[in-house]
C-alpha positions as CSV (number, residue, x, y, z in Angstrom):
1,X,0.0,0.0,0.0
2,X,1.1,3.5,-0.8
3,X,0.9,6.4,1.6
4,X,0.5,10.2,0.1
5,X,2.7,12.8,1.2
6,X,1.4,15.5,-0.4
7,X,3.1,18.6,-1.0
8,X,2.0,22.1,-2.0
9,X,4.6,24.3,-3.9
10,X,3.5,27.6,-4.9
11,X,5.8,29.1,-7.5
12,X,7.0,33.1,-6.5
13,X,5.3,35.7,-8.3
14,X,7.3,38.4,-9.9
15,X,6.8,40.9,-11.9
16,X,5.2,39.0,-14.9
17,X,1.7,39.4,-15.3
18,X,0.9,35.8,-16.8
19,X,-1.8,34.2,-14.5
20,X,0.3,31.0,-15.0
21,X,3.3,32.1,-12.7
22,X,0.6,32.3,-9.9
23,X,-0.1,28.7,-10.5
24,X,-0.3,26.3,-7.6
25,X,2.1,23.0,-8.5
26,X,1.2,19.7,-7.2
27,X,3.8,17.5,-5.9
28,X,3.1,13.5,-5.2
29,X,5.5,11.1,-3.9
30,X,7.3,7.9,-6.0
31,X,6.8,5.0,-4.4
32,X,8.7,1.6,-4.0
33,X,10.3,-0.2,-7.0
34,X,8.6,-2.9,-8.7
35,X,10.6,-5.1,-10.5
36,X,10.0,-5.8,-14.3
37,X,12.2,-8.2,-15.0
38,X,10.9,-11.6,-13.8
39,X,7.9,-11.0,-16.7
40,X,10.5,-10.1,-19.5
41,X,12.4,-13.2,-19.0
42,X,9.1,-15.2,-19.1
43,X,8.2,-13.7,-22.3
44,X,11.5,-13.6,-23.7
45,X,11.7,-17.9,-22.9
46,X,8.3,-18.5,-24.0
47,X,9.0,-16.4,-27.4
48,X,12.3,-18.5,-27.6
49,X,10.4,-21.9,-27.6
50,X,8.1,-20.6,-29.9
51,X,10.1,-19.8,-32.5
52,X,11.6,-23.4,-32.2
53,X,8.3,-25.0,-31.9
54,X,7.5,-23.2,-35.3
55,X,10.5,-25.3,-36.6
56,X,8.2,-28.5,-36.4
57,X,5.0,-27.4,-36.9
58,X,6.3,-25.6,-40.4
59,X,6.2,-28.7,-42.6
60,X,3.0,-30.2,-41.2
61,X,1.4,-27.4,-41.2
62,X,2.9,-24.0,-42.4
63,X,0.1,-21.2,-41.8
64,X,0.1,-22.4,-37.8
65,X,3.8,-21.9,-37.8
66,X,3.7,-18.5,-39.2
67,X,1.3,-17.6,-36.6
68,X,3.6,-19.5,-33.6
69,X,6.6,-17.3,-35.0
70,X,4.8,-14.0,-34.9
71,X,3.7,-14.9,-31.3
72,X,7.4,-16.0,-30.9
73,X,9.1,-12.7,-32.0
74,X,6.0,-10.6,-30.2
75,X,7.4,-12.6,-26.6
76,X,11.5,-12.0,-27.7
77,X,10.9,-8.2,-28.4
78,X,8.4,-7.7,-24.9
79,X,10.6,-9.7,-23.0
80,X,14.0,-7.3,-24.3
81,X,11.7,-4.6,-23.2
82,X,10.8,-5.4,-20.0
83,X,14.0,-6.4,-18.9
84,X,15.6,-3.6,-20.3
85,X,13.4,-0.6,-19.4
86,X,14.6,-1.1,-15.2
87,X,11.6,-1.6,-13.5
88,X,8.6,0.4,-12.3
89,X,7.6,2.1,-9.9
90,X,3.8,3.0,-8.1
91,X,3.2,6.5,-7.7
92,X,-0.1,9.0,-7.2
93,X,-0.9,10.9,-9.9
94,X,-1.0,14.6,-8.7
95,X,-3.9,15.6,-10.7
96,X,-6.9,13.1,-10.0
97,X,-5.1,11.0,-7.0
98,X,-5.5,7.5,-8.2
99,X,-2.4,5.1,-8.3
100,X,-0.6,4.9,-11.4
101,X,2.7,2.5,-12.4
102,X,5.1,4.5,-13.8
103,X,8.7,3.1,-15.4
104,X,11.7,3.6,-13.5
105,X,13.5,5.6,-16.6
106,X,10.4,8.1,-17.5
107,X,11.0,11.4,-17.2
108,X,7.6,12.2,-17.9
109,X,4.2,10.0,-17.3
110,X,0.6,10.4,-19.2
111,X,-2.1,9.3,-16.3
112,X,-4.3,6.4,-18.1
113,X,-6.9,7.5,-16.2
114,X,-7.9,11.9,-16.4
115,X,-4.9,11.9,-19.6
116,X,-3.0,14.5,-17.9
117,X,0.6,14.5,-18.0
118,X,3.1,15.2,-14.9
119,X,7.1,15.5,-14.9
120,X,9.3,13.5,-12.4
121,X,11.7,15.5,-10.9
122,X,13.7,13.3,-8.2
123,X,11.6,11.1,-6.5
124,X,8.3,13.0,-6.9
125,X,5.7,13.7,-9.5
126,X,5.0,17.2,-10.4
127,X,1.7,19.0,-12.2
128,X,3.0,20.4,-15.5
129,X,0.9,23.9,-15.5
């Protein structure tokens, strides 16, 4: 379970007349790491075996094995990706508070669920306004 530590940073105002400078920025915490890359090494051995399972299914019948070795190279290039992306983590989205899973390398995030985008600066997500 995640707690919120919600923070309020209110930018300075200067001399700038731009309503946006007077914007409020949200600030939510990044959660604990969750690792990605017991999933991408189960893709990336089932795609493996699929691809050689093609092998015999090819001269009996050749339209299955075309379909086994695009499932096959669908599981290699996922499994690559999981592994190699690091990881997620859980987070809040500072907009509309629900939990999202963000990756570990992302600079930025798009919340699947109100489609507003934050920016990750250290270990907290910020409201891009």
């Amino acid at each position: 379970m995640i707690t919120i530590h919600f923070q309020r940073v209110i930018k300075p105002s200067g001399t700038n007349t731009d309503r946006s400078s007077d914007m409020e920025v949200r600030r939510t915490e990044v959660g604990k790491h969750i690792k990605g890359g017991g999933i991408g090494a189960f893709y990336l051995i089932c795609g493996a075996g699929s691809l050689i399972a093609s092998i015999a299914f090819f001269v009996l019948l050749p339209v299955v094995a075309i379909v086994i070795v695009i499932i096959g190279i669908w599981g290699v290039c996922s499994g690559i990706a999981l592994i190699s992306h690091g990881g997620a983590r859980k987070a809040v989205c500072p907009y509309c508070q629900h939990e999202i899973t963000i990756f570990e390398n992302a600079k930025t995030h798009k919340c699947v669920h109100c489609n507003k985008v934050s920016t990750r600066i250290d270990n907290y997500l910020e409201t891009i306004e």
